[in-house]
SEFIZA-3560 file (N, C-alpha, C; in Angstrom, 3 decimals):
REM SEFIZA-3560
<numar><xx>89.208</xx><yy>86.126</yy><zz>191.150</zz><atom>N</atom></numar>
<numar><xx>90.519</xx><yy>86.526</yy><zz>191.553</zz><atom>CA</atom></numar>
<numar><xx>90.458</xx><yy>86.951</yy><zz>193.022</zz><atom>C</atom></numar>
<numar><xx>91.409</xx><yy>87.016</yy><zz>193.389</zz><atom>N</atom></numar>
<numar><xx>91.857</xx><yy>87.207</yy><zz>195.106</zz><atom>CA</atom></numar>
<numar><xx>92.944</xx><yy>88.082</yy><zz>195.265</zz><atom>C</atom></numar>
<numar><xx>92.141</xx><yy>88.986</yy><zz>195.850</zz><atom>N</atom></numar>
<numar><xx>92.901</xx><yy>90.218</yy><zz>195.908</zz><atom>CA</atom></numar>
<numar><xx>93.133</xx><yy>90.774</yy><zz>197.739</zz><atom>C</atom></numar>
<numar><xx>94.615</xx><yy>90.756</yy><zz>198.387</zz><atom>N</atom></numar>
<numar><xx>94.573</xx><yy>90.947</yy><zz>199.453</zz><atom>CA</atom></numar>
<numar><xx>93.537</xx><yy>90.306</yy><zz>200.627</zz><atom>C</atom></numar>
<numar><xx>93.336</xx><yy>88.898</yy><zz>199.933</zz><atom>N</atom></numar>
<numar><xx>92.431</xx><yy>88.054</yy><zz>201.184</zz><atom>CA</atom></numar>
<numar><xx>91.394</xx><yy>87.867</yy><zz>200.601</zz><atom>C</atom></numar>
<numar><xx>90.785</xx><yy>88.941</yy><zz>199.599</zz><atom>N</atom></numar>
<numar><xx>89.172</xx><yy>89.084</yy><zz>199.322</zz><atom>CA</atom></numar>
<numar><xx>88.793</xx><yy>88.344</yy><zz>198.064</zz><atom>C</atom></numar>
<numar><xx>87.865</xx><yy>87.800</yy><zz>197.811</zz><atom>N</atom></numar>
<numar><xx>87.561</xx><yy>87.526</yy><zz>195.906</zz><atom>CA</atom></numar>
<numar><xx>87.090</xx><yy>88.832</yy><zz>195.584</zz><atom>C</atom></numar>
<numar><xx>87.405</xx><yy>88.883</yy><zz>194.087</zz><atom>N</atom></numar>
<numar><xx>87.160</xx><yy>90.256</yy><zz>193.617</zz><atom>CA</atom></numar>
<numar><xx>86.639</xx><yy>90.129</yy><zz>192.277</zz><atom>C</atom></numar>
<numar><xx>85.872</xx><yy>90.411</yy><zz>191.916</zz><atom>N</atom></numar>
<numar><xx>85.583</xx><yy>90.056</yy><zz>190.765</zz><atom>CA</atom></numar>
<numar><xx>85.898</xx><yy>91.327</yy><zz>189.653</zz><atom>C</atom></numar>
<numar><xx>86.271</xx><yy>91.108</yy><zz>188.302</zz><atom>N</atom></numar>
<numar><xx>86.609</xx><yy>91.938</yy><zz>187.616</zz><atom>CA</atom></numar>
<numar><xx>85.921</xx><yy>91.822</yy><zz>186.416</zz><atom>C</atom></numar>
<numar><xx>86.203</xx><yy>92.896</yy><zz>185.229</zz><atom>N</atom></numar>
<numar><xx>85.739</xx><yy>93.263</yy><zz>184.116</zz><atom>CA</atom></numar>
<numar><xx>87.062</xx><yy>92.796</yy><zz>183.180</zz><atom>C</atom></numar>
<numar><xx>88.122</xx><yy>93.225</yy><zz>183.451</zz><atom>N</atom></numar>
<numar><xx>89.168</xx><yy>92.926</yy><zz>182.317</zz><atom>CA</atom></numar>
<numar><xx>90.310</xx><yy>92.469</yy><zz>183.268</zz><atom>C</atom></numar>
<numar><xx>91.181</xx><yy>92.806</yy><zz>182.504</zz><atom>N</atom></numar>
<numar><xx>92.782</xx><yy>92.560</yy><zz>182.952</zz><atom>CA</atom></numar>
<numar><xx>93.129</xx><yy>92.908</yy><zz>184.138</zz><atom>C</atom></numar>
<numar><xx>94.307</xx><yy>92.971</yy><zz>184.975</zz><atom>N</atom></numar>
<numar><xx>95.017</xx><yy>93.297</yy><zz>186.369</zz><atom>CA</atom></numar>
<numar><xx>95.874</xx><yy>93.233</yy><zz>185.914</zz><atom>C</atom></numar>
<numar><xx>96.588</xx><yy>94.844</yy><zz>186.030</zz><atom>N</atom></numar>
<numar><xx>97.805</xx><yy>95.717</yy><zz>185.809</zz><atom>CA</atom></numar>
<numar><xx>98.324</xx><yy>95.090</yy><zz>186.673</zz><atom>C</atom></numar>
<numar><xx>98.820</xx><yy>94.295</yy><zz>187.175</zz><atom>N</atom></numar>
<numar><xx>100.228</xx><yy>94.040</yy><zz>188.531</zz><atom>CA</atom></numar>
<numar><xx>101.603</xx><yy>94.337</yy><zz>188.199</zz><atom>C</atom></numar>
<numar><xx>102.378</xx><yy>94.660</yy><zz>187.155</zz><atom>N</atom></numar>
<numar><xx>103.503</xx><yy>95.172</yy><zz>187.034</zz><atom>CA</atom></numar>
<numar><xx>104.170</xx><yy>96.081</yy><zz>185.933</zz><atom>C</atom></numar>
<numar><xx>104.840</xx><yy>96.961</yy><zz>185.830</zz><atom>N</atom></numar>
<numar><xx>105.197</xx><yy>97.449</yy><zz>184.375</zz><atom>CA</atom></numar>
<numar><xx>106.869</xx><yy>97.614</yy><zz>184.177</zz><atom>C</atom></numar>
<numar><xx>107.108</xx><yy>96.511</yy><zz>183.310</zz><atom>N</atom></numar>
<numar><xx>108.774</xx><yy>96.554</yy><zz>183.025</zz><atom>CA</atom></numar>
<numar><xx>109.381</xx><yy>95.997</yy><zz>184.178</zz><atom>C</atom></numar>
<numar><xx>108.472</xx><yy>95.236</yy><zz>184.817</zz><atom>N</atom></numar>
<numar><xx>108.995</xx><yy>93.957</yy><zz>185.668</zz><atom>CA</atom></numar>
<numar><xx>109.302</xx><yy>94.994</yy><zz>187.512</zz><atom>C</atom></numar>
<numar><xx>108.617</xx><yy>95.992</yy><zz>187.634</zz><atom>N</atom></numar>
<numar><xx>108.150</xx><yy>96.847</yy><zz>188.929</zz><atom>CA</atom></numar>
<numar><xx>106.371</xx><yy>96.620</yy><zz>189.168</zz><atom>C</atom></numar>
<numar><xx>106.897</xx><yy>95.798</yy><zz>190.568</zz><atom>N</atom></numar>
<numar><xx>104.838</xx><yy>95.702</yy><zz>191.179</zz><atom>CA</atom></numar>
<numar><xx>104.337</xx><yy>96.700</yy><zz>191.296</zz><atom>C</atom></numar>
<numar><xx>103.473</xx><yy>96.630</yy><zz>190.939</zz><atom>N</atom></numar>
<numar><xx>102.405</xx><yy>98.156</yy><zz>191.331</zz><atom>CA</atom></numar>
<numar><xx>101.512</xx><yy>97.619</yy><zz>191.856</zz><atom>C</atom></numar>
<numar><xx>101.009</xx><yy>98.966</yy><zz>193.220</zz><atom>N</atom></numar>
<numar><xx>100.285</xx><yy>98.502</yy><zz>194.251</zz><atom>CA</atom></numar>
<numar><xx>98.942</xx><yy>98.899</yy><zz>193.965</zz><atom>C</atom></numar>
<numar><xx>99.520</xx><yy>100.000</yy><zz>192.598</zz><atom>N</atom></numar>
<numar><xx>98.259</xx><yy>100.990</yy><zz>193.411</zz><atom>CA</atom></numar>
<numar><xx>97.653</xx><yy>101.622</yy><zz>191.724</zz><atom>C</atom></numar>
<numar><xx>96.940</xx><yy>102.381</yy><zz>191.514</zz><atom>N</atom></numar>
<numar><xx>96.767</xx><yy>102.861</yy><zz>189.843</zz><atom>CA</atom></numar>
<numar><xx>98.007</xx><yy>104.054</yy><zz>189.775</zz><atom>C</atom></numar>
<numar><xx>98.234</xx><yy>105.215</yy><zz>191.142</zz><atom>N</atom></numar>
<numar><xx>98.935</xx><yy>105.814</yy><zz>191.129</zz><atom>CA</atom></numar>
<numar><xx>100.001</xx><yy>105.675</yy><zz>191.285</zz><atom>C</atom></numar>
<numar><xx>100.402</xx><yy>104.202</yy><zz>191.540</zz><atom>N</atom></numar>
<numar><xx>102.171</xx><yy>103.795</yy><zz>191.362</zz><atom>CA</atom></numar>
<numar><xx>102.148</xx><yy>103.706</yy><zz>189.787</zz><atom>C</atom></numar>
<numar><xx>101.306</xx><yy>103.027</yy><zz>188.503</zz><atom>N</atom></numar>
<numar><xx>101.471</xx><yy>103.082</yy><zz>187.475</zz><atom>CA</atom></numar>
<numar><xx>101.628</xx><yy>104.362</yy><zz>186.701</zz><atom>C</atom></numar>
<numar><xx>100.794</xx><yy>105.762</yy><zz>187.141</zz><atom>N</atom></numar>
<numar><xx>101.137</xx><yy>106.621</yy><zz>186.550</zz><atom>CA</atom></numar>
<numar><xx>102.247</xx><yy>107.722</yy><zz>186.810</zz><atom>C</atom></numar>
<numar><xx>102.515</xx><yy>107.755</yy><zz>188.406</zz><atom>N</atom></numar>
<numar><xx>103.933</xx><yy>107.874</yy><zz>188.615</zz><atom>CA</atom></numar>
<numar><xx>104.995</xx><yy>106.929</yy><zz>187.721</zz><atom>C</atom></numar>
<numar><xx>104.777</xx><yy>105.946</yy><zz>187.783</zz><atom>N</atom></numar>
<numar><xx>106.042</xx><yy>105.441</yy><zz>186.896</zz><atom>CA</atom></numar>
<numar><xx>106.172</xx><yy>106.017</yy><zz>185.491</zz><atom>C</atom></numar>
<numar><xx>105.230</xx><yy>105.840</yy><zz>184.977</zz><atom>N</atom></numar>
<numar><xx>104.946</xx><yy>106.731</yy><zz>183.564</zz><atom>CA</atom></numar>
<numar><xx>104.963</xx><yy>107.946</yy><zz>183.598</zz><atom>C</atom></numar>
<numar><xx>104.990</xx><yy>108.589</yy><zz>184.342</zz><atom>N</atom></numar>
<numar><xx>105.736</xx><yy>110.153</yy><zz>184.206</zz><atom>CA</atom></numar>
<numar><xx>106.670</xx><yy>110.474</yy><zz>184.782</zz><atom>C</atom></numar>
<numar><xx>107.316</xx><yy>109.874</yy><zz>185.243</zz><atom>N</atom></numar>
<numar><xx>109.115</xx><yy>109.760</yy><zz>185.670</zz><atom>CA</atom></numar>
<numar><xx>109.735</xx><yy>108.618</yy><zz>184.812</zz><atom>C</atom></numar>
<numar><xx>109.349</xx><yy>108.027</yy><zz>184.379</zz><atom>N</atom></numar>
<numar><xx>110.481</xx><yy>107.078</yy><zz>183.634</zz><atom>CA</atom></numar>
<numar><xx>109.710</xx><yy>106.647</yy><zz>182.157</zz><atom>C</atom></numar>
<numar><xx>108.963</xx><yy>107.271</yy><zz>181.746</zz><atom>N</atom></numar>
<numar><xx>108.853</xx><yy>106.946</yy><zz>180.050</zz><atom>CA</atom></numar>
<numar><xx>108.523</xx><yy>108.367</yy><zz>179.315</zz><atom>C</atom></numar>
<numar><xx>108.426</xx><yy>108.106</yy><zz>177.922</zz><atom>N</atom></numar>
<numar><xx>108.095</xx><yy>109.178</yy><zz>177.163</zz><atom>CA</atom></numar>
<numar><xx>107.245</xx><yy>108.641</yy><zz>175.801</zz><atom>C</atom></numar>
<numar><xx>106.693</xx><yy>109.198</yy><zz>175.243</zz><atom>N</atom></numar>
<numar><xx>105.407</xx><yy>108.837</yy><zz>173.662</zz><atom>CA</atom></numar>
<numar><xx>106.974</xx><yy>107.976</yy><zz>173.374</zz><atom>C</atom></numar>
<numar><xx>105.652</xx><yy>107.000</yy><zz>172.907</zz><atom>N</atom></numar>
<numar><xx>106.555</xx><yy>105.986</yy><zz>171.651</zz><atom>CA</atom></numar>
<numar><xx>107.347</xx><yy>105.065</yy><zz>171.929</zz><atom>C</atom></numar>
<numar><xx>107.431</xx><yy>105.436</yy><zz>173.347</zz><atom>N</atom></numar>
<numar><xx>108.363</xx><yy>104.310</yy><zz>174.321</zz><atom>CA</atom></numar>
<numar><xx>107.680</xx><yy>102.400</yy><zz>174.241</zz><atom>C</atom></numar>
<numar><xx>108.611</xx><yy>101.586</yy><zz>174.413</zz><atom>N</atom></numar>
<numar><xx>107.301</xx><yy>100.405</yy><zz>174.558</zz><atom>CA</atom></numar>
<numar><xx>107.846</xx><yy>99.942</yy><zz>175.829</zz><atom>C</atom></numar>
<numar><xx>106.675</xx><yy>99.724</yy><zz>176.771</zz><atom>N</atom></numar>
<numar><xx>106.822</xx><yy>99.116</yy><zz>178.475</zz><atom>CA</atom></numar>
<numar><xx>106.166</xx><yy>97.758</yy><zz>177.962</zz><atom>C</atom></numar>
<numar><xx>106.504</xx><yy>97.128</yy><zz>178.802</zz><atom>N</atom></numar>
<numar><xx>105.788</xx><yy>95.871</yy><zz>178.929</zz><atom>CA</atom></numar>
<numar><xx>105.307</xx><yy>95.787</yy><zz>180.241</zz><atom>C</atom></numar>
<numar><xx>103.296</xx><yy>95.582</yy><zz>180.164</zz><atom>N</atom></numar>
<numar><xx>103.098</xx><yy>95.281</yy><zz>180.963</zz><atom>CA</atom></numar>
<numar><xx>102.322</xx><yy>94.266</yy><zz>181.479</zz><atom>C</atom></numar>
<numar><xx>102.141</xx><yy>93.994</yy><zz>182.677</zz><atom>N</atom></numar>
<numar><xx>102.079</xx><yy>92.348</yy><zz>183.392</zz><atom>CA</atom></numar>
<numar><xx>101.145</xx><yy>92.129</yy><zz>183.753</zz><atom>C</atom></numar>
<numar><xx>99.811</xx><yy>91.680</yy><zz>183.121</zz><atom>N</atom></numar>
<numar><xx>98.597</xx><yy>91.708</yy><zz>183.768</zz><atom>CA</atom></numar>
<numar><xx>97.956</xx><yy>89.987</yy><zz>184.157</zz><atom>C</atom></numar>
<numar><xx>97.022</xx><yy>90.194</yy><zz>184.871</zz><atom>N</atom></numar>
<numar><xx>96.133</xx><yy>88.877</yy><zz>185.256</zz><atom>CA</atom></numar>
<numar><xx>94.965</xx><yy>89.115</yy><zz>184.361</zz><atom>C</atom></numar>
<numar><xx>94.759</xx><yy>88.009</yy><zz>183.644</zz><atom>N</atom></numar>
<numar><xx>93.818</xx><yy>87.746</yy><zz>182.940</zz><atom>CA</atom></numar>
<numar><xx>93.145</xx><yy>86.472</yy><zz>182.639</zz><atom>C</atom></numar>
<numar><xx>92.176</xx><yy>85.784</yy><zz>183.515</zz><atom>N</atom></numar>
<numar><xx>91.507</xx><yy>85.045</yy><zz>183.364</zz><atom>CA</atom></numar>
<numar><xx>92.293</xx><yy>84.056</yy><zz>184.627</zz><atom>C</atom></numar>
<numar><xx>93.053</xx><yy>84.340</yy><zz>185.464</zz><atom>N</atom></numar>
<numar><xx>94.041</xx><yy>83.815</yy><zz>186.345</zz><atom>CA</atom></numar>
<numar><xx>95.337</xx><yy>83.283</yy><zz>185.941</zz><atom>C</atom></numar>
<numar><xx>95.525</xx><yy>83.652</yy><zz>184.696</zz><atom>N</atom></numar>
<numar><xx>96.787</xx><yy>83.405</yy><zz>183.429</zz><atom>CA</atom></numar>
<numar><xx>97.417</xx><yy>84.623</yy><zz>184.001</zz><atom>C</atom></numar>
<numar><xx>98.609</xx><yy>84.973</yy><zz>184.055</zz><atom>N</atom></numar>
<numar><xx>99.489</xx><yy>85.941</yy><zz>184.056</zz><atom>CA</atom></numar>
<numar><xx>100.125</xx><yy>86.492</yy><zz>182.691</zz><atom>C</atom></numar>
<numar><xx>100.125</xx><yy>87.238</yy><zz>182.277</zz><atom>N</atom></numar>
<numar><xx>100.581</xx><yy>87.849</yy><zz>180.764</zz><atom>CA</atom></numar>
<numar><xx>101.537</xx><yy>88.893</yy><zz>181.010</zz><atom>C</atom></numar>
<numar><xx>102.488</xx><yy>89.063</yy><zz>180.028</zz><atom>N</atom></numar>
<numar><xx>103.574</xx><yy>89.874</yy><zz>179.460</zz><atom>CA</atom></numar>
<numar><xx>103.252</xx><yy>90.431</yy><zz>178.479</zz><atom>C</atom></numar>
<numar><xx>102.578</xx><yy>91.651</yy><zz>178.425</zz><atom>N</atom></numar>
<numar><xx>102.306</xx><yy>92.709</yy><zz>177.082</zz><atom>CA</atom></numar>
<numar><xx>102.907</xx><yy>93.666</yy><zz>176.542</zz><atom>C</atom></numar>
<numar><xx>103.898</xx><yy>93.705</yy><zz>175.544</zz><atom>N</atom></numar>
<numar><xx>104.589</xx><yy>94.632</yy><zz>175.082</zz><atom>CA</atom></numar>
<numar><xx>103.362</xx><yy>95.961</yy><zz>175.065</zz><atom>C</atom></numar>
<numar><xx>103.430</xx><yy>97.216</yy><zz>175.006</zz><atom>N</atom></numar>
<numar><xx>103.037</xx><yy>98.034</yy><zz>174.603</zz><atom>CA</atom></numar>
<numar><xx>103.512</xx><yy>99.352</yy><zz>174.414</zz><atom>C</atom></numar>
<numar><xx>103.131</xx><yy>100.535</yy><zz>173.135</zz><atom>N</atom></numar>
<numar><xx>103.636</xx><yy>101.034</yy><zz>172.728</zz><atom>CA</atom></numar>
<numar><xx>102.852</xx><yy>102.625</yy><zz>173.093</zz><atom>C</atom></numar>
<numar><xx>103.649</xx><yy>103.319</yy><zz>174.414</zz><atom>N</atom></numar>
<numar><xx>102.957</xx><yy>104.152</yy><zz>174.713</zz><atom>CA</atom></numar>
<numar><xx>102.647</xx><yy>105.568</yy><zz>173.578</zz><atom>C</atom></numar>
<numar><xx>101.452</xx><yy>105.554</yy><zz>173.697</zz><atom>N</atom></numar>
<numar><xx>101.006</xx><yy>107.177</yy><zz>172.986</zz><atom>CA</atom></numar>
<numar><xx>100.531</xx><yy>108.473</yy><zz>173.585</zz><atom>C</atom></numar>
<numar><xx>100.582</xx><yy>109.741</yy><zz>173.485</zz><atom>N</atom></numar>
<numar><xx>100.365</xx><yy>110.875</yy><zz>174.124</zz><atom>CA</atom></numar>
<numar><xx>99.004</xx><yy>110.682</yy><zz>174.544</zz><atom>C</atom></numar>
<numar><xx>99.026</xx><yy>111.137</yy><zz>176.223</zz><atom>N</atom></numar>
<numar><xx>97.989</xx><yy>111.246</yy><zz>177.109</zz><atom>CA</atom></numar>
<numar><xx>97.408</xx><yy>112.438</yy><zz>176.478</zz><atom>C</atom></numar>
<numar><xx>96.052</xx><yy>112.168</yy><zz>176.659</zz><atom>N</atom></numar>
<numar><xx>94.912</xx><yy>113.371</yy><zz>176.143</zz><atom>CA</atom></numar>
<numar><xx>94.960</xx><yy>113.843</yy><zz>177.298</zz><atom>C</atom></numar>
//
């Protein structure tokens, strides 16, 4: 994968959006999740995986 110019190699998935908002950053994802969701909520989010792009419903649960 190619990330800002560079190859990058990864372990899993790439968060790039949640509920159809880019995220730049890890702390744009958890700002969004603590201003705009709550437990039990489901976001869908948009990851790169394998250079496939995916749409993942998911069903948030209380942060430890």
């Amino acid at each position: 994968m190619v990330v800002r110019g560079r190859p990058v190699t990864t372990g899993g998935d790439i968060i790039i959006a949640i509920d159809g908002g880019k995220l730049r950053t890890f702390e744009d994802l958890v700002a969004h999740l603590v201003s705009n969701t709550e437990v039990g909520q489901e976001v869908v989010l948009t990851v790169m995986r394998n250079g496939d792009q995916l749409d993942i419903p998911v069903t948030l649960g209380k942060r430890p």
